[in-house]
Residue, then its C-alpha position, 0 to 999 in steps of 0.5 A: x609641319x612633319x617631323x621625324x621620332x625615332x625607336x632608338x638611337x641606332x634607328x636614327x643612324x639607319x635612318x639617315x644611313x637609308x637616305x644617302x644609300x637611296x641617293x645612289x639608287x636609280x630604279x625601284x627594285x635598288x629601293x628596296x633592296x637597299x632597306x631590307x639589306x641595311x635592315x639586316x644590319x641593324x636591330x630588328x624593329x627600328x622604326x621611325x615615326x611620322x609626324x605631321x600637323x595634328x595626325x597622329x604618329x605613323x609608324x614606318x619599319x625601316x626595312x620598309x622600302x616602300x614607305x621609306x622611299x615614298x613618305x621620307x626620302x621623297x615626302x610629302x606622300x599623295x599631297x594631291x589626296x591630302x588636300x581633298x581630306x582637307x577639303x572635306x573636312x566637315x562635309x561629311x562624317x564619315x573617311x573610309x580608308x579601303x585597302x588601308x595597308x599600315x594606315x597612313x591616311x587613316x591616321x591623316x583622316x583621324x582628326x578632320x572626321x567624326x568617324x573613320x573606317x579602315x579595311x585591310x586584307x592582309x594580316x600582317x599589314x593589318x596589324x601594323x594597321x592596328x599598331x598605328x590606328x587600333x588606339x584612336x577611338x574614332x577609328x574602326x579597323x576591319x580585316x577583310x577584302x572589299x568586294x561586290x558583297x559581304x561574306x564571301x572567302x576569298x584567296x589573297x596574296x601577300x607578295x614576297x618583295x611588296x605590302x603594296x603589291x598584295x591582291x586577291x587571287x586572280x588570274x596571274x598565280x602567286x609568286x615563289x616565295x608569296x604567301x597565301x591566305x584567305x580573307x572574308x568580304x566586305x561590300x562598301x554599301x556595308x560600310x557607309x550607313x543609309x543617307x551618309x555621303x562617305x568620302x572613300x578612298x579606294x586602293x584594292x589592287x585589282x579588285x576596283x570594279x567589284x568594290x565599285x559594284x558593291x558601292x551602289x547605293x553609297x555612290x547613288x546617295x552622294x558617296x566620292x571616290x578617291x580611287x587609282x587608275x594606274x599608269x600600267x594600263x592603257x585601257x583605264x579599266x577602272x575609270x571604264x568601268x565608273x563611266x558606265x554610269x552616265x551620271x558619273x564625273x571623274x576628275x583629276x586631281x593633282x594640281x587641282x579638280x580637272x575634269x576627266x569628260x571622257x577615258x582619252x582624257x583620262x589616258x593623257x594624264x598617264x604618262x608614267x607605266x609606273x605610277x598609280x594616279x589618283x582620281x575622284x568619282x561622284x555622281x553628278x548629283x553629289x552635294x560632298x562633291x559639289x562642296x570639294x569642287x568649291x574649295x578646291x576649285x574646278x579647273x579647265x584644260x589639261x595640266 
């Protein structure tokens, strides 16, 4: 069951202001356009927060395009994500939330895991992590950058006009108006203790292949991936680069596990250049993916 809170009662009519507003937009772009103008109308700090089953609160600025539009107007969030935490609940221990932003699937993890670990490069989303999640004493909150090691200074940017879209600094240069920063590394075999098969999800905005090198012996020792190959690329670059192990098995998600035996499969599941799609890697050896494989059973054939 979710229901709505809100900050005040003038959050409560911004609120359902940006929902009919939201009606009238066609592309993203007028998204987000439309919560940070109606935000300016009103006081700064309105809020509405989240509440769903027995997770705690998740707290969502109402300037927020991103998640105004994606966990409100068209709720529920990554339902394909949700039903693999629920499946793995008494699996394992252990949730890493890696590239957590505000941390909604931390709070979602919270209750179903002994123990949950979230990572998030940004300092300012990092501390909405922290206004969300500090409290919950079964969560441990780290800002950095998840990378092949532990250690390392890295440049990150914080785009302007997206939290989401935040990265660390590659080859495409930071925008005007971007802010930058720096954050120190984290490798995920750092992370996940010695003989614990971690369920991980993975959203670091292009550095997926470093975090994948730096996850070596988590993923030898049973680890599961919930990771993102992303509609804009063609050459599924992330999912390439899991394949390079031939004791990997990808598979889909929505709609059920479907296995993903080659990257052609995995390219025919992309039909939107603008949405992220979630997968799950796992050697094949993995007792945790075994167990998600039962609950949530295995289908064959596309979808």
């Amino acid at each position: 069951m979710t229901r709505l809170t809100f900050s005040s009662r003038s959050a409560r009519i911004q609120y359902h202001l940006l929902m009919g507003l939201f009606r009238l937009a066609v592309t993203r772009g007028l998204y987000g356009r439309f919560a940070r103008g109606l935000a300016r109308l009103f006081p700064e700090g309105n809020a509405v927060f989240l509440h769903e089953g027995g997770a705690p609160p998740f707290r969502i600025a109402l300037g927020d395009g991103y998640w105004t539009r994606f966990a409100l107007y068209r709720g529920p969030y990554e339902p394909e994500v949700a039903a693999v935490l629920r499946a793995a609940e008494g699996a394992t221990p252990l949730f890493c939330d890696l590239g957590a932003n505000k941390g909604y699937w931390t709070t979602r993890a919270a209750p179903l895991f002994a123990r949950v670990i979230a990572v998030e490069a940004s300092a300012a989303t990092f501390g909405a992590l922290q206004g969300n999640a500090g409290h919950l004493r079964n969560v441990t909150l780290h800002r950095a950058a998840i990378h092949a090691r532990s250690g390392e200074v890295l440049t990150f940017v914080n785009t302007h006009l997206s939290h989401a879209s935040a990265r660390l600094m590659g080859d495409t240069p930071a925008g005007a108006g971007d802010r930058i920063e720096t954050v120190t590394t984290l490798a995920i075999d750092d992370l996940v203790p010695e003989g614990v098969a971690a369920l991980v999800k993975l959203d670091v905005e292009g550095a997926e292949r470093a975090a994948i090198d730096g996850a070596a012996r988590a993923l030898a020792q049973g680890s599961v991936l919930i990771y993102e190959d992303h509609g804009n690329d063609p050459a599924c670059t992330v999912s390439a680069h899991l394949l390079r192990d031939g004791r990997m098995r990808l598979l889909a998600i929505e709609g059920g596990l479907v296995p993903m035996p080659d990257l052609a499969a995995i390219a025919a599941r992309k039909s939107d250049p603008f949405t992220g799609y979630n997968f799950l890697a796992a050697r094949d050896d993995s007792v945790l993916l075994a167990r998600l494989a039962h609950v949530l059973k295995v289908r064959r054939g596309p979808s």
